[in-house]
C-alpha positions as CSV (number, residue, x, y, z in Angstrom):
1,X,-14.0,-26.4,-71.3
2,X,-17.4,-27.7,-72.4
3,X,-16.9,-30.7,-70.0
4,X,-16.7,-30.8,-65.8
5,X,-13.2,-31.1,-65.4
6,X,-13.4,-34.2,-63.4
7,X,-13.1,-35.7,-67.1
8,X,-9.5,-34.1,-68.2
9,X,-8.6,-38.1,-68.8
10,X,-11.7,-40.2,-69.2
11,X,-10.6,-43.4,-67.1
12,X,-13.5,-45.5,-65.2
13,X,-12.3,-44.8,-61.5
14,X,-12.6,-40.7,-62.8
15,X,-16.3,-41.4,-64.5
16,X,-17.2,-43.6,-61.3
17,X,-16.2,-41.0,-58.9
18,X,-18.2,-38.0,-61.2
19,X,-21.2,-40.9,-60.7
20,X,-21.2,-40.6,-56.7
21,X,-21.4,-36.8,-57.0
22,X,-23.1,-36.1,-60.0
23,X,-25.9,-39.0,-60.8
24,X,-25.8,-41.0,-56.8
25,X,-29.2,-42.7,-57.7
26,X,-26.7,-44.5,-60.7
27,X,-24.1,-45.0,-58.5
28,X,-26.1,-46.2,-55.7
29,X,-27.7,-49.1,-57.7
30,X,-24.6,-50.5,-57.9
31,X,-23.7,-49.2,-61.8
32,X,-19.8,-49.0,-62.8
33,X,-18.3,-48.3,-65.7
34,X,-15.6,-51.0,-66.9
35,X,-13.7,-49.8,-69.6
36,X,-14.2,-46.5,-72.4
37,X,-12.0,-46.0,-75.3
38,X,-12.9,-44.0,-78.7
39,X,-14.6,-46.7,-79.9
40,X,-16.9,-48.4,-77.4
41,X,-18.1,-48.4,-73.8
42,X,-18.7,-51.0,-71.7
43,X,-20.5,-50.3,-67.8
44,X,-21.7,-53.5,-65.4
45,X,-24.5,-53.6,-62.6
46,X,-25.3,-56.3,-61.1
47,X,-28.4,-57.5,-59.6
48,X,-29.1,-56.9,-56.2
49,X,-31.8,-56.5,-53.5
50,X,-31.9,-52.1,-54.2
51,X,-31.9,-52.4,-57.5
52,X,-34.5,-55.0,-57.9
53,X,-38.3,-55.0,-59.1
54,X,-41.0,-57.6,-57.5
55,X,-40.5,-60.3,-59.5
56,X,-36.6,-60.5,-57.8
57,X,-35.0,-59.6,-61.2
58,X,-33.1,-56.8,-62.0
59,X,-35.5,-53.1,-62.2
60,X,-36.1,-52.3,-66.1
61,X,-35.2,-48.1,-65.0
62,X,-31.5,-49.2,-63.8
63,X,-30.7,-51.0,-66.7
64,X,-32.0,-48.1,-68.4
65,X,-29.6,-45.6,-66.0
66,X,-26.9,-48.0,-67.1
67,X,-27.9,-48.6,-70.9
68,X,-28.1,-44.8,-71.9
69,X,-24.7,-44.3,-69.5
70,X,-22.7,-46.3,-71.9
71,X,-24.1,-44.1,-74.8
72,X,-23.9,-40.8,-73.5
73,X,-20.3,-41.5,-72.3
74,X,-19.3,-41.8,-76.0
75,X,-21.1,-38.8,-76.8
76,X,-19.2,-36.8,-73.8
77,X,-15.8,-38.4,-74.4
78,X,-16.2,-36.8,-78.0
79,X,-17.7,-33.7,-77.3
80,X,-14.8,-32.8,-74.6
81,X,-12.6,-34.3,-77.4
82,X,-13.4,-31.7,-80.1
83,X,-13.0,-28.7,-77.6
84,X,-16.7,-27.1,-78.2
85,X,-19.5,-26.4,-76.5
86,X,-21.8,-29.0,-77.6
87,X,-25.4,-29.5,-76.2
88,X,-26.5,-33.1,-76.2
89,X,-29.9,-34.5,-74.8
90,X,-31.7,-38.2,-74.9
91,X,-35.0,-37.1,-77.2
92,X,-36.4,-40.8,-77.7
93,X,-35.6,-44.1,-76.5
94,X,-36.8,-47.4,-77.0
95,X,-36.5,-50.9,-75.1
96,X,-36.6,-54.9,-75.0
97,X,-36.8,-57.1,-72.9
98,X,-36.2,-60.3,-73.3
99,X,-34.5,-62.5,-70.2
100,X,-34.6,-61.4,-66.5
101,X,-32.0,-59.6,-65.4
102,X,-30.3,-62.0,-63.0
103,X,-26.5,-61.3,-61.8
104,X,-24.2,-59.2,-63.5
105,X,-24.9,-57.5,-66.5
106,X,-22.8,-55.7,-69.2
107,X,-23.9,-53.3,-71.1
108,X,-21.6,-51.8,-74.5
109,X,-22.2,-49.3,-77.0
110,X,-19.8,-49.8,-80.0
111,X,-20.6,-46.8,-81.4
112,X,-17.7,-44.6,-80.9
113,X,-17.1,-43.5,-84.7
114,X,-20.6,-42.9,-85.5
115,X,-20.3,-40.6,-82.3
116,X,-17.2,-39.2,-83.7
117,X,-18.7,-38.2,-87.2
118,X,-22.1,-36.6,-85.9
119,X,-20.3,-34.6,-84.1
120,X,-17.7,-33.8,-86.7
121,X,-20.8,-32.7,-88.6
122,X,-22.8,-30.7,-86.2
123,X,-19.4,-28.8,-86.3
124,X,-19.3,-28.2,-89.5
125,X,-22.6,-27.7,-90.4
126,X,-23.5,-25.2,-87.7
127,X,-26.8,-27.8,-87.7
128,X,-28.4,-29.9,-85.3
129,X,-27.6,-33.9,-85.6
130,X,-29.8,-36.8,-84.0
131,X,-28.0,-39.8,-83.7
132,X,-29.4,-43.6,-82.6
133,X,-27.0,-45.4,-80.0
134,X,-28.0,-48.6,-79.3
135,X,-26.5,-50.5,-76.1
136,X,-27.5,-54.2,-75.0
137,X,-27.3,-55.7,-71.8
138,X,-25.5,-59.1,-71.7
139,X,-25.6,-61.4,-68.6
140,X,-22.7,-63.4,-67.2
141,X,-23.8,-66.8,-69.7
142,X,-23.6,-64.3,-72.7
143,X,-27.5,-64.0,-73.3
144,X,-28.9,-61.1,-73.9
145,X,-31.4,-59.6,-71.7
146,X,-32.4,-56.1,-72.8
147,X,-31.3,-53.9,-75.5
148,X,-32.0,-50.3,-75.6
149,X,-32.1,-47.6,-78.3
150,X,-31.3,-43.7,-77.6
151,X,-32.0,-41.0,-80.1
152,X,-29.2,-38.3,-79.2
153,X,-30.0,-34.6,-80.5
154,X,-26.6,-32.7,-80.6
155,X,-26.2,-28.8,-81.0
156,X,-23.3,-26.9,-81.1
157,X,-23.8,-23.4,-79.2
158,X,-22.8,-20.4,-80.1
């Protein structure tokens, strides 16, 4: 299987438990994931005194570790999904900021389908794709605080 086999189902408790083992400086800063269907993702962090910068709001680099997280679970969920052996790396990224990150914050990609078809295509193509997954970071009044952009290159290997 392309996949660790820690994801055979992909539930949150089974993604938060590959988290502790696999990316502990995610885990550690307090970053969960919610919820993950074929669709969208959704992960929370909230603020807190490891995770914070100087200015006693959240650090821009965790809401970055959770941002890309809710992209790159999509893109995992589907690549196990197809059974292949599919490369996929984070080859830009973009950011803005534009509330401090104060209390809990969501972050969702609701990209699932466009996930779905670049890898479909990849697949068929024998090709490389690039794919832009955006994921924004909500607080707890419904404001948005950052939003981030991810350029995913996907390769199928041989």
């Amino acid at each position: 299987m392309p996949v660790n086999t820690v994801f055979m189902k992909f539930t949150p408790s089974k993604i938060n438990f590959y988290l502790l083992f696999k990316l502990p400086s995610a885990y550690f800063t307090g970053i969960r994931v919610k919820s993950i269907s074929e669709e969208k993702s959704t992960v929370y962090v909230k603020h807190r005194w490891i995770n914070q910068n100087p200015f006693k709001s959240m650090f821009w680099a965790v809401q970055g570790m959770a941002a890309e997280f809710s992209t790159g679970m999509l893109v995992l969920q589907a690549i196990y999904k197809s059974k292949r052996k599919i490369s996929m790396l984070v080859t830009n990224m973009d950011a803005t900021f534009t509330k401090k990150a104060t209390g809990r914050i969501r972050f969702e990609c609701l990209q699932g389908e466009e996930v779905k078809a670049a890898i479909q295509k990849a697949i068929e193509t024998g090709e490389g794709e690039t794919l832009m997954l955006t994921s924004e970071g909500i607080n707890e009044e419904g404001i948005s605080v950052s939003k981030f952009q991810f350029e995913w290159s996907l390769k199928v290997k041989a």
